[in-house]
C-alpha positions as CSV (number, residue, x, y, z in Angstrom):
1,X,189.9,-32.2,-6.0
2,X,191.9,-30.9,-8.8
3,X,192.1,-33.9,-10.4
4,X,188.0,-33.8,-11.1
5,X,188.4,-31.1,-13.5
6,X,191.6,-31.3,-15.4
7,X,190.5,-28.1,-17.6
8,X,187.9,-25.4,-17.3
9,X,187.7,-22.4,-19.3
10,X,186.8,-18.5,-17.8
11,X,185.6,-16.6,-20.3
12,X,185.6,-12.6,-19.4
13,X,189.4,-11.7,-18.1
14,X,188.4,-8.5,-16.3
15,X,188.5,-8.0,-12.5
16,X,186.4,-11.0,-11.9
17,X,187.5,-13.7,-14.7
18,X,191.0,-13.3,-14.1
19,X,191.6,-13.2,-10.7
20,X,189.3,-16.3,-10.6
21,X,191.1,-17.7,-13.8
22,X,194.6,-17.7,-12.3
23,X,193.0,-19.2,-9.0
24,X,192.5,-22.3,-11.0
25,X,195.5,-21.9,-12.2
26,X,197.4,-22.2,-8.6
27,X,195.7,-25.3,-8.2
28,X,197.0,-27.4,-11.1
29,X,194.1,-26.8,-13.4
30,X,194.5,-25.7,-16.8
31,X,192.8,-22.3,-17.6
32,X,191.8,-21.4,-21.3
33,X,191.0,-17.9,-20.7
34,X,188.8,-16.1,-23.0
35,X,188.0,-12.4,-24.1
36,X,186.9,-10.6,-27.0
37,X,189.4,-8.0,-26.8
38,X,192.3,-8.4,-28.6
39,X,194.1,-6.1,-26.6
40,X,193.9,-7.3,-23.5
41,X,194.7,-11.1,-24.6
42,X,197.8,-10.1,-26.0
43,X,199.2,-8.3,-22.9
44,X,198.5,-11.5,-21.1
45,X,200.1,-13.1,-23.4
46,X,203.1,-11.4,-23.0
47,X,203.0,-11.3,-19.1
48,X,201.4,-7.9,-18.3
49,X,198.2,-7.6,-16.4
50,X,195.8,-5.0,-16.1
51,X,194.0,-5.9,-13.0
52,X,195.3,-4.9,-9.5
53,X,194.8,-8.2,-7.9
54,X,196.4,-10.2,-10.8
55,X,200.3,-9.4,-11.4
56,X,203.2,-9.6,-13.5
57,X,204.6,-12.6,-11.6
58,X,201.3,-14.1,-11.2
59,X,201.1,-14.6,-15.0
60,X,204.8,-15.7,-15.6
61,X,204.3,-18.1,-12.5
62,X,201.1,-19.6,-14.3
63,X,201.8,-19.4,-17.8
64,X,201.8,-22.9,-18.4
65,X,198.7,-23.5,-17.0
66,X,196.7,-20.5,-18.0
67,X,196.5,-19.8,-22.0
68,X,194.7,-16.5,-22.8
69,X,192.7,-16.5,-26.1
70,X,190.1,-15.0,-28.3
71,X,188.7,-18.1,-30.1
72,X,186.0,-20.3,-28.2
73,X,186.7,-23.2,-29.9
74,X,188.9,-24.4,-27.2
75,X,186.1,-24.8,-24.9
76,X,186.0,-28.3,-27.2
77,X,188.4,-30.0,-24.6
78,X,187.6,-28.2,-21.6
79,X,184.8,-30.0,-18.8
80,X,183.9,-26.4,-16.9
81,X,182.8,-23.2,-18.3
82,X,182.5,-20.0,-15.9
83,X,180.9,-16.6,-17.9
84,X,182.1,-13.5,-15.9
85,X,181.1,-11.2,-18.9
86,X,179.6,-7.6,-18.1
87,X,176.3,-6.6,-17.3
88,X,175.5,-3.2,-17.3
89,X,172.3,-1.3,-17.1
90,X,170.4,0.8,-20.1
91,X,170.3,3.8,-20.4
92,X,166.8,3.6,-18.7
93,X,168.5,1.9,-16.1
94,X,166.8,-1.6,-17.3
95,X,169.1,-4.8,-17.4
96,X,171.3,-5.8,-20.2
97,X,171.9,-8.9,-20.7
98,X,174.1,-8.8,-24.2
99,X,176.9,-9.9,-22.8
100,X,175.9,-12.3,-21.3
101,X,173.4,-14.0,-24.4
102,X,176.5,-13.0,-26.9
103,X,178.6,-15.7,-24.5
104,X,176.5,-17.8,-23.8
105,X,175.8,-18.3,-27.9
106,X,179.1,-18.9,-28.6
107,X,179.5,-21.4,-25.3
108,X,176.6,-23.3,-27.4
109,X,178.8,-23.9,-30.4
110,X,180.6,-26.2,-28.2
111,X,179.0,-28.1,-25.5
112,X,179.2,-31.2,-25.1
113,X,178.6,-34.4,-22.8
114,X,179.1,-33.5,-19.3
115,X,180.0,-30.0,-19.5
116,X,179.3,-28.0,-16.6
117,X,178.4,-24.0,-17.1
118,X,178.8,-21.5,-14.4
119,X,177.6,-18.0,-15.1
120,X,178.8,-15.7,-12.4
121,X,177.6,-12.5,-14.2
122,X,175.8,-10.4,-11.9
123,X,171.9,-10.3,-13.8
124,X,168.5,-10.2,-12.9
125,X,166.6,-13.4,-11.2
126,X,165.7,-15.9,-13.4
127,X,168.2,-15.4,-16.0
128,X,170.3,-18.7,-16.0
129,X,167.0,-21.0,-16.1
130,X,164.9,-18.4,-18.6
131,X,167.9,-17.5,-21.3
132,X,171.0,-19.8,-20.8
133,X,168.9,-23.1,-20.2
134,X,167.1,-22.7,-23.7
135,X,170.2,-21.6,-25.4
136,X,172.1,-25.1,-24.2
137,X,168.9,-27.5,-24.4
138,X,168.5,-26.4,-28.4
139,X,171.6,-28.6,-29.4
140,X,169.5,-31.8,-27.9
141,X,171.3,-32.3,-25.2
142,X,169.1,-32.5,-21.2
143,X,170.2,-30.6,-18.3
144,X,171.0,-32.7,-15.4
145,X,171.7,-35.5,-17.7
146,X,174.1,-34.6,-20.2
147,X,175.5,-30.7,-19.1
148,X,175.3,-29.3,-15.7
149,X,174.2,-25.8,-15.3
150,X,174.7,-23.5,-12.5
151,X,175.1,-19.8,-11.2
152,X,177.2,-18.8,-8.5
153,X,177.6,-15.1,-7.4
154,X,181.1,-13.2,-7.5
155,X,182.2,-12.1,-4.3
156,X,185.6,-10.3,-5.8
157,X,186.2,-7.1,-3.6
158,X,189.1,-5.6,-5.7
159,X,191.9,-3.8,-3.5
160,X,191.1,-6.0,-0.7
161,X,193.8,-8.4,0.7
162,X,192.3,-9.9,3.6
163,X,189.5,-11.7,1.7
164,X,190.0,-13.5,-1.5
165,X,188.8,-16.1,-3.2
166,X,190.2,-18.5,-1.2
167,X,188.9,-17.5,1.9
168,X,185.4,-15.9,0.9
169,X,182.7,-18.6,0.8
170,X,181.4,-19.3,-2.7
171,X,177.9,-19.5,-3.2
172,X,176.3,-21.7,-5.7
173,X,172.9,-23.1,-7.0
174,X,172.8,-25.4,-9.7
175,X,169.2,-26.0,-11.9
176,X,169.1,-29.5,-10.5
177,X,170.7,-31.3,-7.4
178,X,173.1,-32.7,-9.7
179,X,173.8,-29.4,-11.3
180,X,174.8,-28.2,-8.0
181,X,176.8,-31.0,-6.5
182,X,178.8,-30.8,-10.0
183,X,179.2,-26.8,-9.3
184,X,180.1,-27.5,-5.6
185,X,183.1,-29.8,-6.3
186,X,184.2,-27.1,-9.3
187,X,184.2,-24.4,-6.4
188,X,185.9,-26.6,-3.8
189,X,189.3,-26.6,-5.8
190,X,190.0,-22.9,-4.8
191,X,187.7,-21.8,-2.3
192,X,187.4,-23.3,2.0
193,X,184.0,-23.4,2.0
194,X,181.3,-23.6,-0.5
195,X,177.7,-23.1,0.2
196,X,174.7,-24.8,-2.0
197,X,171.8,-23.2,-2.1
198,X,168.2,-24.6,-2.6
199,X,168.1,-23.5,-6.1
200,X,169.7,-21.3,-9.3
201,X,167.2,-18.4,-8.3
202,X,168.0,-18.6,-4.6
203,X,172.2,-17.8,-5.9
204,X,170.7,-15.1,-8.2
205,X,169.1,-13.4,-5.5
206,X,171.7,-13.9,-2.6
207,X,174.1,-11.7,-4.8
208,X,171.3,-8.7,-5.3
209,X,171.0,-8.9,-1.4
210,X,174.4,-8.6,-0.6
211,X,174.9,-5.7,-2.8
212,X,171.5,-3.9,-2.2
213,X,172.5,-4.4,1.6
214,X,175.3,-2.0,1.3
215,X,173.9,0.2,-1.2
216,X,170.8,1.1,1.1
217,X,172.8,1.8,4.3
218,X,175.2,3.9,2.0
219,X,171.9,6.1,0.7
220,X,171.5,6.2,4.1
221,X,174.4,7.3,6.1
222,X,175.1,9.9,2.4
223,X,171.7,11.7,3.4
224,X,173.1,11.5,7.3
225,X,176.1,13.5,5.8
226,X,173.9,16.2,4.5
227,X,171.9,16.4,7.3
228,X,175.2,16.6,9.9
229,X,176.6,19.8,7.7
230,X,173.3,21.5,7.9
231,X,173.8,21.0,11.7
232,X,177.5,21.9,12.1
233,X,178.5,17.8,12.9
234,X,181.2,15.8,12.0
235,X,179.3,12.8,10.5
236,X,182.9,10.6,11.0
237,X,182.4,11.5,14.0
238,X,179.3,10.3,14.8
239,X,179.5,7.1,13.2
240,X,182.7,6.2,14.6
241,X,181.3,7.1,18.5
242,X,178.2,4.7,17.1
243,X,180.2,2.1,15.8
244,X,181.6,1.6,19.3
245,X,178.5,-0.1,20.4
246,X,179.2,-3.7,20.3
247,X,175.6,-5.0,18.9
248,X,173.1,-3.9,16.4
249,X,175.1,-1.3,14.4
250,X,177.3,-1.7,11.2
251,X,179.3,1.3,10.7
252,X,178.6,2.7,6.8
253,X,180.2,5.9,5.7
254,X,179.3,8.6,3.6
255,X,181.4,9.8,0.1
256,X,181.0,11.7,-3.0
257,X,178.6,8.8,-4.5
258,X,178.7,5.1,-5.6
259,X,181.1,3.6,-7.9
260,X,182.3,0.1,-9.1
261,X,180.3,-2.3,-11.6
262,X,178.3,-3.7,-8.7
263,X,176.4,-1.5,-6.0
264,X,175.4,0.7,-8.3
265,X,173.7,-1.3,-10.9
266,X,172.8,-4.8,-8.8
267,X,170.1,-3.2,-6.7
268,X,168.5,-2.0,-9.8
269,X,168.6,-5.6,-11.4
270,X,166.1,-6.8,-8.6
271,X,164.0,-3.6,-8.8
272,X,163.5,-4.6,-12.2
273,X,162.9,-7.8,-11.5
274,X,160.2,-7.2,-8.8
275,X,158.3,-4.9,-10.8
276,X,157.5,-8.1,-13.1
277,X,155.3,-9.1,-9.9
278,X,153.7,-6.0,-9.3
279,X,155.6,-5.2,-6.4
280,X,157.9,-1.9,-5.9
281,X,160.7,-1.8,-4.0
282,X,160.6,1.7,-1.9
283,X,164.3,1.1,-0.4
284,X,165.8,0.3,-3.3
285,X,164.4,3.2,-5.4
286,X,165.0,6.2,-2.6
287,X,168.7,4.9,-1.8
288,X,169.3,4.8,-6.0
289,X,168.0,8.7,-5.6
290,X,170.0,9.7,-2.6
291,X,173.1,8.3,-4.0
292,X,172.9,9.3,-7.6
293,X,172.8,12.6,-6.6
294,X,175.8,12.3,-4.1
295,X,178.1,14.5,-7.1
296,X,175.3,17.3,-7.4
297,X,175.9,17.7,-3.6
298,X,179.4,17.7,-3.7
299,X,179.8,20.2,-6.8
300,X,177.6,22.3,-4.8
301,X,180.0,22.1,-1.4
302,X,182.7,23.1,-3.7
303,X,180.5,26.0,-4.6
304,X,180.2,26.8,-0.8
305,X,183.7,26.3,0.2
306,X,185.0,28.9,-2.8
307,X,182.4,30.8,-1.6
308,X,184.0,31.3,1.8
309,X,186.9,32.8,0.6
310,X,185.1,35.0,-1.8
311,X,185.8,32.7,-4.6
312,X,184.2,31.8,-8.1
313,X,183.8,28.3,-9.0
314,X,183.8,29.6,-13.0
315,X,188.0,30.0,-13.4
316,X,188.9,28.4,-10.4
317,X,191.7,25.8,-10.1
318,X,190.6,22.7,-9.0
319,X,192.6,19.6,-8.2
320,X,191.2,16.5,-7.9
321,X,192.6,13.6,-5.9
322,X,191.8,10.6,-6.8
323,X,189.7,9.2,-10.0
324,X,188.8,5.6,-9.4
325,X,185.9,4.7,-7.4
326,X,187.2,3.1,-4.3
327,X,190.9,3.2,-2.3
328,X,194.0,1.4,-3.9
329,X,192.4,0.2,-7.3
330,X,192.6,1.6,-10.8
331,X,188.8,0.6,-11.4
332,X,186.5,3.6,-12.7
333,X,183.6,2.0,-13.9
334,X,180.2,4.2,-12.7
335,X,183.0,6.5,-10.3
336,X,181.2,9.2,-9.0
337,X,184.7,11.4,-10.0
338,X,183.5,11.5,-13.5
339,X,180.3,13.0,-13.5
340,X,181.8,15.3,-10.2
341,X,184.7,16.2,-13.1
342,X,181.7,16.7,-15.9
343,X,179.4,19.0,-13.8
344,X,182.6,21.1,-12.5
345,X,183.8,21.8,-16.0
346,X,180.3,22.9,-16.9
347,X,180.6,25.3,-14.1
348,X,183.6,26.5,-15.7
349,X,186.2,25.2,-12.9
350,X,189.8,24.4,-14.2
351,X,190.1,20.7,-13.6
352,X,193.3,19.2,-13.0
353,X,193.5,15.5,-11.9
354,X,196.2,12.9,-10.2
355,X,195.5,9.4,-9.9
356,X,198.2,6.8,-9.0
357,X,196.4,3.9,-10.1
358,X,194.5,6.1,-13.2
359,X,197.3,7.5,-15.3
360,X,193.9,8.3,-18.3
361,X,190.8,7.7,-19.2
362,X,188.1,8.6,-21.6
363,X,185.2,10.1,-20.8
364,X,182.1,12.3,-21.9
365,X,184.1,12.8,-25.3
366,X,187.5,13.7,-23.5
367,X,190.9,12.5,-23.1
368,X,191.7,13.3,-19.4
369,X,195.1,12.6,-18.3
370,X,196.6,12.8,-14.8
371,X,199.6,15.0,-13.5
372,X,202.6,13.1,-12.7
373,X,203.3,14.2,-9.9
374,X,201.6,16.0,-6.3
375,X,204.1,18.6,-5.3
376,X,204.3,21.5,-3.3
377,X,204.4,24.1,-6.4
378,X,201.0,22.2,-7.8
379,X,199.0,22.3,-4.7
380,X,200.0,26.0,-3.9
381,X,198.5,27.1,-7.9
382,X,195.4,25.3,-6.7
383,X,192.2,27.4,-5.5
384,X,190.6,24.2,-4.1
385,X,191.9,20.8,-3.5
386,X,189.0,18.1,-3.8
387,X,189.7,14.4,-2.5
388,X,187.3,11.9,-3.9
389,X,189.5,8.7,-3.6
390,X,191.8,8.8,-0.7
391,X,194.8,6.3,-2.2
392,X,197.1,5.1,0.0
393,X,200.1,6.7,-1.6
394,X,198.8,10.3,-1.0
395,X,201.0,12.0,1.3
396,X,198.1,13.9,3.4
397,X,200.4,16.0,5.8
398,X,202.4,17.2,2.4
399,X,198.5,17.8,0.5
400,X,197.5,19.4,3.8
401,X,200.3,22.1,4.2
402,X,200.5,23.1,0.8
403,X,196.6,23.8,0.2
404,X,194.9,27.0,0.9
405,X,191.5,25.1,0.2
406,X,190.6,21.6,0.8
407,X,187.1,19.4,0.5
408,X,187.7,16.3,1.8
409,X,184.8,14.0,0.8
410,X,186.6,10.6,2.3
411,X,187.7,11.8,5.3
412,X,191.4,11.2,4.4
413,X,192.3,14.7,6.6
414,X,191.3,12.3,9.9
415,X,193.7,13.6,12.6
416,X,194.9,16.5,10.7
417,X,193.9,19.9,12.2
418,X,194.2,22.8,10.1
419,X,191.3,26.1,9.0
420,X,191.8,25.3,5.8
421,X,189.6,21.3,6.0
422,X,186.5,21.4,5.1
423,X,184.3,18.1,5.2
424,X,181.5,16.5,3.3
C-alpha cells in the first residue's frame, strides 16, 4: 500500500502531526513535516522531540524519511496533505478556525492534479465542505476530479501504549466517493482497519461524539463526587463496586476538572454548531458547567481540609503534585492545575509545584518552575499536599509518610491508610 503514496506531507508537528508523521515514516513513506515554529523544526532537526509518544530514537531511526520544515513549498512534490493544526475556542467559547484557514491558504499555493487533502483538525460540522472546499476550488481545479478532499478525526490518546495508531480504527469521510476511497487507501498504510463513513459531515460529527461521550459522563460522575463528600462516601468506591456489573455500566471517574485540547473544547464545537439550527444541546451545556467549575470545588476542599487542622489557606504551604492534565504526559493545554494554581495564589496560598514530565510553564503572566526533586525535608515544610495528576513516577508510600496534610483529587492514595488522606 505504501507504494500508492510515495510522499505525503503533515503539516502541524504537535501531539497529533507527529506521532502520525513518523507513522508514515515506519512505513517507507517520505514525510515533509511542516510547522510554523521555528523552534520546534529545528529540534527535530537535530533529533530531539518534544512529544512523549515521539522519541529521540524514533527521529534518528526516521530521519531519512521524515524532513521537518517551515516552508510549504515542498508540498509541490508531495500527493497527500494531512492539516493537524490547532483549533481552540474564543474567548466566548465560539470556534476558531484560524488555524486551520491560515493552513489551508497556504496548502492552496500548491495544489495540484490529484492531490489528496486530509484535515484531521478537530472543528465544527461542516467546516471541510464550507471553508476548505472553496479555498481549493478557487485555483480552477474540481473536487473529485482533479484533488481529493477529506476529513478524518484524530483518535491520538497521548500517554497511552495499548492503543495507537496502528491499532485504533481510522475514521474517514471524503466529499465524494472518490474522495473517500483515495482517503481510505492513504489510511490503510498505517492503520488495521479503516472505516468510511457516508459522508465528510458524518467524520466531523463522529469525533464531537466520541469526545462529548466522555465529557458528559465526566460532568456527571464530578457532580457524583460532590454529592458522595456531602454524604460521607468514597465515590472510588462506589464506582469501582458498580463497575463490577458486567453490562450496562462504563466506569467514569471524578478529578479536579478537564484538561487536554480535546474534551474540553470539542463538545462546545457541536454546541455551537447546533445552535445554527435552533436547537440547544442541554447535556452538553450543564456537563461544560459542572466541569468548569471542578477547580472552584477543589480550591474550596483545600479550604476545608486546612480548616480541619485550624489552618489558613492565606500563607499556607501548598505543594502541588502534578501539572499536566492527564497521567504520564507533559501536555498542559486547558489543565485544570492552572487555574487550581491561579485561584490558590489569589487566596494567598504559597504554591510550590513538581512535575516530572513539566519542568515550566508560562501562565497567567508567570514563570512557574517545578522543584527538582520530592523529598522527605519538602513534604514535611508543606501545610497541605494537593495531587492533581497522579504520575507514575510519584513514590506514594514516600509522599504519604512524609505529609501532615494530603488532598488527593485522583485517588492516587488507593490502598494507603493513613488520618492524614483526605479525598475529593
Amino acid at each position: 500500500m505504501a507504494n500508492k503514496f510515495k510522499a505525503i506531507s503533515v503539516v502541524g508537528l504537535g501531539y497529533v502531526g507527529l506521532p502520525l508523521a513518523m507513522a508514515f515514516s515506519e512505513k517507507g513513506v517520505k514525510v515533509m513535516g511542516i510547522d510554523k515554529d521555528v523552534q520546534k523544526v529545528n529540534k527535530l532537526r537535530n533529533g530531539k522531540s518534544y512529544v512523549e509518544d515521539v522519541s529521540d530514537q524514533d527521529l534518528v531511526r526516521n530521519s531519512e524519511l521524515f524532513y521537518p520544515t517551515t516552508d510549504y513549498s515542498v508540498l509541490s512534490d508531495v500527493e497527500a496533505v494531512i492539516i493537524c493544526v490547532p483549533t481552540p475556542l474564543s474567548k466566548t467559547k465560539d470556534p476558531d478556525i484560524t488555524y486551520i484557514i491560515s493552513a489551508s491558504d497556504e496548502v492552496a499555493k500548491y495544489i495540484h492534479p490529484q492531490m489528496l487533502i486530509v484535515l484531521e483538525s478537530t472543528t465544527y460540522p461542516g467546516t471541510t465542505e464550507d471553508v476548505l472546499r472553496s479555498t481549493f476550488e478557487n485555483n480552477g481545479l474540481k473536487i473529485g476530479r482533479d484533488f481529493f478532499l477529506a476529513f478524518s478525526p484524530e483518535r491520538i490518546d497521548p500517554g497511552n501504549k495499548k492503543y495507537t495508531l496502528k491499532n485504533t480504527p481510522k475514521v474517514v469521510g471524503g466529499l465524494t466517493k472518490e474522495c473517500t476511497k483515495r482517503a481510505v487507501e492513504l489510511y490503510e498504510i498505517i492503520s488495521e482497519r479503516v472505516v468510511p463513513v457516508s459522508s465528510v459531515t458524518a467524520a466531523e460529527v463522529v469525533k464531537l461524539l466520541e469526545n462529548t461521550f466522555r465529557a458528559i459522563n465526566i460532568g456527571l460522575v464530578n457532580e457524583f463526587a460532590q454529592l458522595c463528600h456531602r454524604m460521607g462516601l468514597d465515590v472510588w468506591e462506589i464506582i469501582d463496586a458498580a463497575a463490577t456489573k458486567p453490562f450496562g455500566f462504563t466506569p467514569f471517574y471524578p478529578g479536579p476538572g478537564i484538561g487536554g485540547h480535546c474534551i474540553p473544547v470539542d463538545p462546545l464545537y457541536l454546541s455551537w454548531k447546533a445552535k445554527l439550527f435552533n436547537f440547544r444541546t442541554h447535556f452538553i451545556e450543564l456537563a461544560d458547567e459542572i466541569n468548569c467549575k471542578m477547580p472552584e470545588y477543589v480550591v474550596g476542599r483545600v479550604f476545608e481540609v486546612l480548616n480541619s487542622v485550624k489552618k489558613s489557606i492565606s500563607g499556607s504551604q501548598i505543594l502541588i503534585l502534578g501539572v499536566s492534565y492527564k497521567k504520564d504526559v507533559g501536555d498542559i493545554r486547558e489543565s485544570p492545575a492552572l487555574e487550581i494554581i491561579k485561584l490558590l495564589s489569589e487566596k494567598g496560598a504559597q504554591i510550590t509545584y513538581h512535575d516530572p514530565h513539566v519542568p515550566e510553564f508560562f501562565f497567567s503572566g508567570t514563570h512557574w518552575r517545578s522543584v527538582e526533586d520530592i523529598n522527605n525535608e519538602l513534604l514535611k515544610e508543606m501545610d497541605c499536599v494537593l495531587i492533581l495528576t497522579d504520575h507514575s513516577l510519584y513514590d506514594w508510600e514516600l509522599v504519604i509518610e512524609s505529609s501532615d496534610l494530603i488532598l488527593d483529587t485522583r485517588n492516587a492514595t488507593s490502598g494507603f491508610s493513613s488520618i492524614n488522606i483526605n479525598k475529593l
